[in-house]
N, C-alpha and C positions, 0 to 999 in steps of 0.2 A: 769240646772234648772229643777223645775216640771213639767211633760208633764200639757198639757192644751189642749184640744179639741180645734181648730179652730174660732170655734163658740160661743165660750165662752168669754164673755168680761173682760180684766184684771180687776183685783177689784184696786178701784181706790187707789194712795197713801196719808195717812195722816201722818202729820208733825206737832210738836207740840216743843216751842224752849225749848231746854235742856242746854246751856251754850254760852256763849259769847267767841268766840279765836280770835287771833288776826288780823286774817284774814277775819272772815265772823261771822254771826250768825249759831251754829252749830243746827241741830234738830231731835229729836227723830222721826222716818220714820217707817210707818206700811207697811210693803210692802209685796201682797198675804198673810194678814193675821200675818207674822211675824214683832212681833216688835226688831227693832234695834237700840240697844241704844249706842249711842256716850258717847267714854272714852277718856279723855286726862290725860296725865299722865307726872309730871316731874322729869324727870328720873337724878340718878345723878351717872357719871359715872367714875372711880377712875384708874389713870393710876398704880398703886400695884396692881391693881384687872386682868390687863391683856384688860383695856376696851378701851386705850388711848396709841398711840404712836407720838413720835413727826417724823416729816415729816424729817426732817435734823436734827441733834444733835445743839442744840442754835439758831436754827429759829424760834423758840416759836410759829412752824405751826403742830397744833395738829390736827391728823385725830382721825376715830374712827377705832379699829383692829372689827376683825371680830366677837371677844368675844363679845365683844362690841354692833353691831350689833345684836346680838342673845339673849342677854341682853333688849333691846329697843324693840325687836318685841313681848317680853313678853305681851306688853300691843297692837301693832300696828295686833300680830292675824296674818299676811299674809304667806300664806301656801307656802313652796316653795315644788314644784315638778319636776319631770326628766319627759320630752315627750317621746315614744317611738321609735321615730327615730331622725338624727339629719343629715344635708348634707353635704355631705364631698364630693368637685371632683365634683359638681353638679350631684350628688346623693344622695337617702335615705339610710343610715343605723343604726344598732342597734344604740340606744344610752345609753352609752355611748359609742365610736369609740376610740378603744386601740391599738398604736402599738407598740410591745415588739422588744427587741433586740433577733434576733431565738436560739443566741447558750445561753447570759445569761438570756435571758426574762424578762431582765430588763425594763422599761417601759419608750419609747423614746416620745411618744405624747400620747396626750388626746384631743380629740373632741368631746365635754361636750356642751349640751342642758338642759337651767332650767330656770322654768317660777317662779315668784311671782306674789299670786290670793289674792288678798285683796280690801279691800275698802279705798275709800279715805278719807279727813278728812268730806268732805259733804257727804258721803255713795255711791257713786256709784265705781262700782266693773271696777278696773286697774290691766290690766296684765301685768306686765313687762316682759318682754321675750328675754335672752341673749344665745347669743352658741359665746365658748372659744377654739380656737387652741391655746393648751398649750405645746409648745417644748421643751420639758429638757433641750437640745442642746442649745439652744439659750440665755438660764439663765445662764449658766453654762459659754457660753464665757462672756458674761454681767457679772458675775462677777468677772473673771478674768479681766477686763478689769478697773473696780473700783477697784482691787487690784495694777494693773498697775500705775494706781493715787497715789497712795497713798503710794507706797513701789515698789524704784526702784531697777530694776535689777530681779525681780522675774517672767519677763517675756517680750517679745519684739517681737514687726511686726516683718513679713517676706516673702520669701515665702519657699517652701518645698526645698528645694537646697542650701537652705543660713544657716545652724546651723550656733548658735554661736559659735562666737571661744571664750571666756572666759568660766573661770571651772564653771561649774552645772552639773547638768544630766538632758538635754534637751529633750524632745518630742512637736510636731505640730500638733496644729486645723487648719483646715481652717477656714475661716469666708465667706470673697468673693473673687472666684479665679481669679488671683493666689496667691492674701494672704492670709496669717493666721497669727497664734500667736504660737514662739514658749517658753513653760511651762519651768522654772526649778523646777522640781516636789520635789527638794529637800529642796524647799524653804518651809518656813514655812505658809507665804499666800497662796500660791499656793496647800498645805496641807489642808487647810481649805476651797478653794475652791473646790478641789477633795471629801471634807469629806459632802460637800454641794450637790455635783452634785449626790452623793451617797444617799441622801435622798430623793431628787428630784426623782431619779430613782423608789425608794421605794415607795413615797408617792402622786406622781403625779396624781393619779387619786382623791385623799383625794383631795390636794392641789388643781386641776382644782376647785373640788364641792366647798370647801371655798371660792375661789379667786369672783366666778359667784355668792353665796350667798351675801357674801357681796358687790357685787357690784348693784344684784338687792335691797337688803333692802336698799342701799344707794340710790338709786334714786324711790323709791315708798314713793308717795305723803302720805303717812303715819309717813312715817320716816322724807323721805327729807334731809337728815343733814349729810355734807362730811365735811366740816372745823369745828372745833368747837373750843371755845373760853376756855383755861383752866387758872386756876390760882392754887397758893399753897393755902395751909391750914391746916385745922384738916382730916388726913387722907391721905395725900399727894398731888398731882397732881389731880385736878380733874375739870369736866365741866356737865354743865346741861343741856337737852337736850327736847322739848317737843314733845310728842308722840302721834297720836292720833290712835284712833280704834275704831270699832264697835265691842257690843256683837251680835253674830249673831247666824245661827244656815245652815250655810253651811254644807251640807253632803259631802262626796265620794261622790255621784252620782252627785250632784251642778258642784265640782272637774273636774269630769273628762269631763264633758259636756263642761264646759268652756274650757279644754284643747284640745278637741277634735275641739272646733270653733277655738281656737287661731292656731290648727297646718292646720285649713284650709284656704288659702287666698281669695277660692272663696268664703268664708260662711261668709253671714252678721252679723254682731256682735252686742250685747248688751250690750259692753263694753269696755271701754277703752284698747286699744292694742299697746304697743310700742316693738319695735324687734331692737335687736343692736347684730351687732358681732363684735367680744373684739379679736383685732390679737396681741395686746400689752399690757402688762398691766407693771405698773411703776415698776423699777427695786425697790423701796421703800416696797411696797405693797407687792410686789412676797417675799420677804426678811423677810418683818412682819409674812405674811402667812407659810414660813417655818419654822422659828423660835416654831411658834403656834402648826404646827405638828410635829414638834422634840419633843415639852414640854410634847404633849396629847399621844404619842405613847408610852410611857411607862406606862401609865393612863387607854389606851383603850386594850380592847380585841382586838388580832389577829383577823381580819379580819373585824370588825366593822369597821363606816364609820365616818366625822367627829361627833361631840359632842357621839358618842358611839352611834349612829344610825345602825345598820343593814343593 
């Protein structure tokens, strides 16, 4: 926020009503001077468009993907940013926290820190604040394990001592010793989940940033909106979603001041601050989110980040 002398007394706020929502009377708020004007917006979102997945194939339980998301914040404004350290091992390090495999440098985690700085639907300023340990490894038997379901024989508990004796070309994970699972890599599920874990590898630091975006604009009281209600029609699959935001006139300097109170637990705050750390996220979601960065990485420049961010 704008320094202010001490001494100075904040200039009062005025409020003048701007729209009726469902939940409250919303109002136009003049605050140090700036006026901020309340937008709601209803947004309509198309599962051809990439903005809509269903949760299980014939559950008629439609989330929103992360396009989606990024879609809806067009009107909700809310900044999403990286802090500069993040705690791993109960300590601070860079953030983001990357560990490679040494001989391929393949990328086996990611311990990712990202806040969203927005206003709510009555204008006061909500940080949501998540940090994600994202393990390759662990998606990767997750889905061999939903292949296991589904198509037998392409893979079986055990432990490291037990190969099968029927024909494949078997190899072993562990999971929890002394079991694992052992693979027949000749199998054609088990093909696709190697050609999966392969992207995971590649794309896991993308994937962490998506996974944490969307899950902060899912819970900022702007957005709000994880289940949504779809039906067919003109244009396909689709549901509508209400949005709200403020125009405002937050700087970088606003940005970083706010990030700098939220990465402090002693410093009192002027605003709303929720903190959550994500050790799991649904084998559904991580699945939506690959699929999204398989489609975009032929789309984006080497080295960019997701939506072609730098």
């Amino acid at each position: 926020m704008e320094d202010k002398r001490k001494d100075e007394p904040a200039a009062p706020e005025k409020r003048q009503l701007a729209l009726t929502a469902d939940f409250a009377e919303v109002y136009t708020i003049v605050r140090d001077g700036q006026l901020m004007e309340p937008v709601r917006g209803r947004i309509t979102l198309y599962k051809e468009l990439g903005h809509l997945y269903e949760q299980r194939k014939g559950s008629n339980d439609w989330r929103i993907t992360a396009m989606g998301y990024r879609y809806l914040n067009r009107v909700a404004s809310i900044s999403l940013v990286s802090p500069e350290s993040v705690i791993v091992d109960g300590r601070a390090v860079p953030n983001p926290h990357i560990e490679r495999d040494s001989k391929t440098k393949a990328i086996e985690s990611v311990n990712l820190r990202r806040m969203g700085i927005g206003f709510s639907p009555l204008g006061a300023i909500v940080v949501i604040d998540k940090t994600l340990f994202y393990n390759v490894y662990t998606y990767f038997i997750q889905s061999i394990q939903a292949k296991m379901a589904r198509e037998a024989g392409c893979a079986v508990y055990g432990t490291q001592d037990m190969r099968p004796e029927k024909a494949g070309a078997w190899a072993w994970y562990g999971v929890e010793p002394p079991l694992g699972i052992w693979i027949n890599y000749e199998s054609a599920p088990i093909l696709e989940c190697l050609q999966e874990h392969t992207q995971r590898q590649r794309f896991g630091d993308r994937m962490a940033t998506t996974i944490l975006d969307r899950n902060i604009l899912k819970d900022h009281p702007a957005i709000a909106a994880a289940q949504v209600y779809a039906k067919g029609g003109e244009g396909g699959v689709k549901a509508m979603v209400v949005v709200y935001g403020y125009r405002n006139a937050l700087t970088p300097r606003n940005l970083s001041e706010i990030m700098r109170q939220a990465e402090d637990p002693a410093d009192s705050k002027i605003f709303e601050h929720r903190e959550e750390t994500i050790a799991e996220v649904a084998p559904e979601e991580e699945k939506e989110v690959l699929e999204e960065e398989k489609e975009a990485a032929d789309e984006r420049p080497e080295g960019a980040g997701p939506g072609g961010a730098k």
